[in-house]
ZADREN-10307 format. One record per residue (C-alpha): residue in one letter; y, z, x. Coordinates in steps of 0.05 Angstrom, whole numbers, padded with zeros to 5 digits, always signed. Layout:
// ZADREN-10307
aYZX
...
This chain:
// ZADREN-10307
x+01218+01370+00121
x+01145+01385+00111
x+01119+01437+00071
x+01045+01477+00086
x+01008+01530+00052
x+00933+01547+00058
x+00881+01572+00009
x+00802+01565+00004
x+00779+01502-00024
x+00735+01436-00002
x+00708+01380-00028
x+00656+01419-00061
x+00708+01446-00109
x+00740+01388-00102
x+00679+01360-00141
x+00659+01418-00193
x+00737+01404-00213
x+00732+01334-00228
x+00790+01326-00167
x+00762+01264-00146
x+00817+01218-00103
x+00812+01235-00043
x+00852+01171-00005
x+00824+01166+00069
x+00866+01161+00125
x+00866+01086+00157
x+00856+01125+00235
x+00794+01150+00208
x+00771+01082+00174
x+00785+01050+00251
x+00752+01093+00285
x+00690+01087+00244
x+00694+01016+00238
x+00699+01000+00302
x+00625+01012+00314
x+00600+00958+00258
x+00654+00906+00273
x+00594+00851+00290
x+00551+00863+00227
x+00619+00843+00183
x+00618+00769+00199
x+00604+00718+00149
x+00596+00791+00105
x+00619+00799+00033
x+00652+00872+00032
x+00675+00909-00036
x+00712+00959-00036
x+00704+01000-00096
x+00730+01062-00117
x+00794+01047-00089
x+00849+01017-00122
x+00878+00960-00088
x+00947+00986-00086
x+00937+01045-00051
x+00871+01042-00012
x+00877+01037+00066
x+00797+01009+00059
x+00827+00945+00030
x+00890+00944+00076
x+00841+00953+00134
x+00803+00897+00113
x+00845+00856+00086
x+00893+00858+00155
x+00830+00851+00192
x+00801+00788+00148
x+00807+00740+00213
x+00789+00788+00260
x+00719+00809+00227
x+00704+00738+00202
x+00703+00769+00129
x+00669+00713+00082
x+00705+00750+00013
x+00737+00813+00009
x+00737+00852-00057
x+00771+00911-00090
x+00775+00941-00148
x+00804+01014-00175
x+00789+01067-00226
x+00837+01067-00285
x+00891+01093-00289
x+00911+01088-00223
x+00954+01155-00206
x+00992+01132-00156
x+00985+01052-00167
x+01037+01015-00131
x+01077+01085-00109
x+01061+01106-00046
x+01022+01071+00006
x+01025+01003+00032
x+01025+00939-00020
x+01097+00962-00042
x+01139+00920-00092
x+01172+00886-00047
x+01104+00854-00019
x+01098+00832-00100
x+01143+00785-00107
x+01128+00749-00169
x+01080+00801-00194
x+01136+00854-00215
x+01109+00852-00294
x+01044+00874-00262
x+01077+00936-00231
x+01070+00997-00265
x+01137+01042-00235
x+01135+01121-00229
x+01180+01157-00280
x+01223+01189-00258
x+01200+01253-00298
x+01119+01234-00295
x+01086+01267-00356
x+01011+01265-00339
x+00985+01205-00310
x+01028+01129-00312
x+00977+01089-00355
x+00957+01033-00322
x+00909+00977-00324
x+00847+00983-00270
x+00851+00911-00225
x+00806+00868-00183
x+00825+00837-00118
x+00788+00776-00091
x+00816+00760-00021
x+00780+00687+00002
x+00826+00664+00051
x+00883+00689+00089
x+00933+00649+00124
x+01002+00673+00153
x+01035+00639+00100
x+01106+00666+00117
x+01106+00638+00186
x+01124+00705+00228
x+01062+00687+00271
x+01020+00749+00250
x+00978+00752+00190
x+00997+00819+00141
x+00994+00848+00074
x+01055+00805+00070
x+01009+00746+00076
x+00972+00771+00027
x+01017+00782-00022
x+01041+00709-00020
x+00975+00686-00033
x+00964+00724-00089
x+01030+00704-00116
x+01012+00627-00113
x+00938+00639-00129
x+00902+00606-00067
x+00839+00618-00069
x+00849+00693-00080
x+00847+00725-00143
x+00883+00797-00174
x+00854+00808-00246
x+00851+00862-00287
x+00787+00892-00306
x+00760+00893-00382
x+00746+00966-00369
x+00766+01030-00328
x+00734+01004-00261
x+00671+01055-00267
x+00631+01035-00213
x+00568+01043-00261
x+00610+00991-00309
x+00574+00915-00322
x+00634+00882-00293
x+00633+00932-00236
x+00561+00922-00225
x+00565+00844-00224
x+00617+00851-00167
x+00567+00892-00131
x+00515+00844-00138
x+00561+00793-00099
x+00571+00845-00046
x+00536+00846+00017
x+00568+00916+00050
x+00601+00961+00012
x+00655+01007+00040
x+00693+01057+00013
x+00707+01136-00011
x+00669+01149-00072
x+00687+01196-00137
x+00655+01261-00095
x+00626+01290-00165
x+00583+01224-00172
x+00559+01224-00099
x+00491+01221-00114
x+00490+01172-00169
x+00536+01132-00123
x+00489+01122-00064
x+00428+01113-00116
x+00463+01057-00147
x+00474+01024-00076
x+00404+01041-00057
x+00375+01008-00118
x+00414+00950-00111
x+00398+00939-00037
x+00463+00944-00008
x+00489+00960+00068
x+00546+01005+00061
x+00579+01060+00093
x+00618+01116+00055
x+00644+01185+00071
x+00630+01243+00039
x+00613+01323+00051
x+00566+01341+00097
x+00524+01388+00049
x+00508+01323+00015
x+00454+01318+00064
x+00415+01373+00025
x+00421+01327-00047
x+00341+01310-00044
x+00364+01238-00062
x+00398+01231+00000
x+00349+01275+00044
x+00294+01226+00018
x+00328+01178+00042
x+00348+01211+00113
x+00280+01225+00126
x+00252+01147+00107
x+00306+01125+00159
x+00341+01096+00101
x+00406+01136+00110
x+00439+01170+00174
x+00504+01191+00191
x+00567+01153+00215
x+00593+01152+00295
x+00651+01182+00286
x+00659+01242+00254
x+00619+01308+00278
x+00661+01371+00265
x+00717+01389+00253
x+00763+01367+00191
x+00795+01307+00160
x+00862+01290+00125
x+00866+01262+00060
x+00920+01238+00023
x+00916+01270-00059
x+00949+01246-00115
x+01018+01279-00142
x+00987+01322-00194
x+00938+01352-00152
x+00939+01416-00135
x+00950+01439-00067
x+00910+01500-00066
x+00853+01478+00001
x+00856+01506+00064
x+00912+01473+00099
x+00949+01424+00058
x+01018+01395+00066
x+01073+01350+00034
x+01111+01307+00087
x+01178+01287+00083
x+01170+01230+00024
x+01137+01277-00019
x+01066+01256-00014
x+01006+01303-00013
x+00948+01314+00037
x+00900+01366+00044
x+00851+01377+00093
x+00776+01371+00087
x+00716+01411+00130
x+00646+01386+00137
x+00674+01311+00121
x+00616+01253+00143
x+00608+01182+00135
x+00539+01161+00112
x+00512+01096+00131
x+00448+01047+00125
x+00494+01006+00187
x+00453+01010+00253
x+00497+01025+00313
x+00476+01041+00390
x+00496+01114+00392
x+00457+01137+00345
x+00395+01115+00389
x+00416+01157+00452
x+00366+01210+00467
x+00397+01285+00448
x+00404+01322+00527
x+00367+01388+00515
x+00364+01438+00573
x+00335+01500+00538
x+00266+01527+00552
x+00209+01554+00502
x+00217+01628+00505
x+00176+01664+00445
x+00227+01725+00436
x+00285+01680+00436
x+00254+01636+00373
x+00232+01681+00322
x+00178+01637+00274
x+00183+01631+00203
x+00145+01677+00158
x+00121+01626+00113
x+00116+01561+00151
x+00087+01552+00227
x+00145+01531+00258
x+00207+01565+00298
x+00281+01577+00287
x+00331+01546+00317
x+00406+01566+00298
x+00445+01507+00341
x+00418+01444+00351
x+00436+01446+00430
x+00386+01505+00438
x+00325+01464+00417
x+00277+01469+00467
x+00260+01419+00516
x+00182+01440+00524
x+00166+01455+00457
x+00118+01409+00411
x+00110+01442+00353
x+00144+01449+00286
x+00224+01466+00296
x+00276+01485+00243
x+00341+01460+00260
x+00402+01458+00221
x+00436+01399+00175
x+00483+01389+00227
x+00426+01365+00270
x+00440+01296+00239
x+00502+01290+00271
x+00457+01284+00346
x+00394+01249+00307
x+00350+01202+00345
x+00301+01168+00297
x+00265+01149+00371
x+00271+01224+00391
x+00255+01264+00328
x+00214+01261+00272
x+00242+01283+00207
x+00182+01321+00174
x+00210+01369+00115
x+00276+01396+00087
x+00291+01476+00071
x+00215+01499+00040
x+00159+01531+00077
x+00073+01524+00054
x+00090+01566-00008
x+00144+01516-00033
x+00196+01565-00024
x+00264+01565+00027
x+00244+01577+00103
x+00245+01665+00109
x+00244+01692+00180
x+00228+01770+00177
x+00240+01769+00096
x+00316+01728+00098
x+00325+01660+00095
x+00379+01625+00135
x+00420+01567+00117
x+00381+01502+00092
x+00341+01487+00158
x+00311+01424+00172
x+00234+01419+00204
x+00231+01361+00268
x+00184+01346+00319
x+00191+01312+00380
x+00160+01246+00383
């Protein structure tokens, strides 16, 4: 029996609150994935931010070594892990061996189960139990006779702005995964400064961050294929509360909420994202009022862009999610000549982003 309720909330509270572990769904890892599969061969990927035992980045990777031609797979998590072990796929029973290394639920959980934050090296996979398919099963069995793969436990708490953490990086050559949604901007910085590929999700309205806009505009950072609208799924952690939108708890108890204005962000080429935006709109004056302080005209959906106009256009952030670098040129974010927010007849709409046509 499932349970729903609804309430406001989003990953922007989500963030303010410190509510950080958001678990994505592996259907939404796939389909986003499946666009990049060729630039993962011979790759190192890390997977950080997500705890080995319950992130469906490392199963999908890990399950997909072969198929992706992975050269080393790593993962490490945050301490303590809230759900370590618990709930989603490398289960005890895929542990053999390792049981001393499992940290169990109590049955009455006061706060958080204390546990140690771990590293996964993956080098090699093999179906080592014979069944003719390589698993997580596989995996398991490795780790349980060491070979050539390595589970460790960090010196620290797995902060991704940790030494240890950063020296993983450093052997990365992609880096995948959900980050802590408070530390998005320091997150993408770091990966930025260390001149890393990477794709990670995150909230739409981090488009407006000027270290990511920056970015957007240098051609540095776009979004992902997959997601454009709409809302995601996320599995939460027991103790969070379920106070979003739409939220649920399935029949096993565990928690999900869903999440509006959900992106991936990327420095990952892929073919879509050079396919010319179909516009079909003419330049009428009355129908795009111009800005008071800035010479350029309004546009409130990025289908109604206008197909025989040159000049300056505001467009919403959403634009992104159609952006042709080949197309459009990215030329300012949200102020007008007098360095303040875009006004059209003394109001300002949402943050509006100036392109021309190339």
């Amino acid at each position: 029996m499932e349970k729903k309720s609804s309430s406001n909330n989003n990953l922007h509270k989500a963030s303010k609150e410190k509510k950080d572990e958001f678990y994505t769904q592996l259907v939404d890892i796939e389909k986003e994935l499946k666009h990049y599969k060729s630039q993962f061969r011979g790759k190192v990927v890390y997977c950080n931010c997500d705890d080995p035992f319950e992130s469906n980045f490392f199963k999908y990777f890990a399950s997909n070594f072969k198929e992706l031609g992975l050269k080393r797979l790593i993962a490490t998590s945050y301490k303590p892990s809230p759900i370590a072990n618990t709930e989603l796929v490398l289960q005890p029973s895929l542990l053999l061996g390792y049981e001393d290394k499992i940290v169990r639920q109590p049955v009455e959980p006061k706060g958080r189960p204390k546990v140690t934050a771990n590293k996964f090296i993956i080098n090699e996979v093999d179906d080592i139990d014979g069944d003719g398919a390589f698993d997580l099963r596989d995996i398991a069995e490795q780790l349980k006779v060491n070979k050539n793969n390595e589970w460790l436990p960090l010196k620290g708490e797995g902060d991704f702005r940790s030494k240890e953490s950063i020296e993983l990086l450093k052997q990365a050559d992609i880096v995948v995964t959900n980050p802590p949604f408070s530390l998005f901007r320091e997150y993408i910085s770091q990966l930025v400064e260390y001149n890393k590929k990477f794709l990670i999700i995150g909230n739409v309205n981090s488009i407006t961050y000027k270290e990511c806009f920056k970015l957007i505009k240098d051609n540095k950072l776009w979004l992902g294929a997959s997601i454009h609208s709409g809302d995601r799924e996320f599995q939460v952690p027991d103790d969070y509360p379920l106070n979003a939108a739409s939220s649920r708890i399935d029949s096993d108890g565990k928690k999900y909420i869903r999440v509006k204005g959900v992106r991936w962000f990327t420095n990952l080429d892929y073919e879509e994202r050079h396919e010319n935006l179909v516009l079909y709109k003419t330049y009428i004056p009355k129908e795009y009022p111009k800005y008071d302080n800035y010479d350029g005209i309004n546009v409130d959906k990025t289908a109604d862009i206008p197909v025989d106009y040159n000049g300056a256009i505001g467009v919403p952030i959403t634009f992104l999610d159609k952006y042709n670098p080949e197309q459009f040129e990215i030329v300012k974010f949200r102020k007008g000549d007098n360095d303040k927010d875009l006004v059209i007849n003394g109001k300002s709409p949402y943050f509006r982003i100036i392109i021309k046509k190339r």
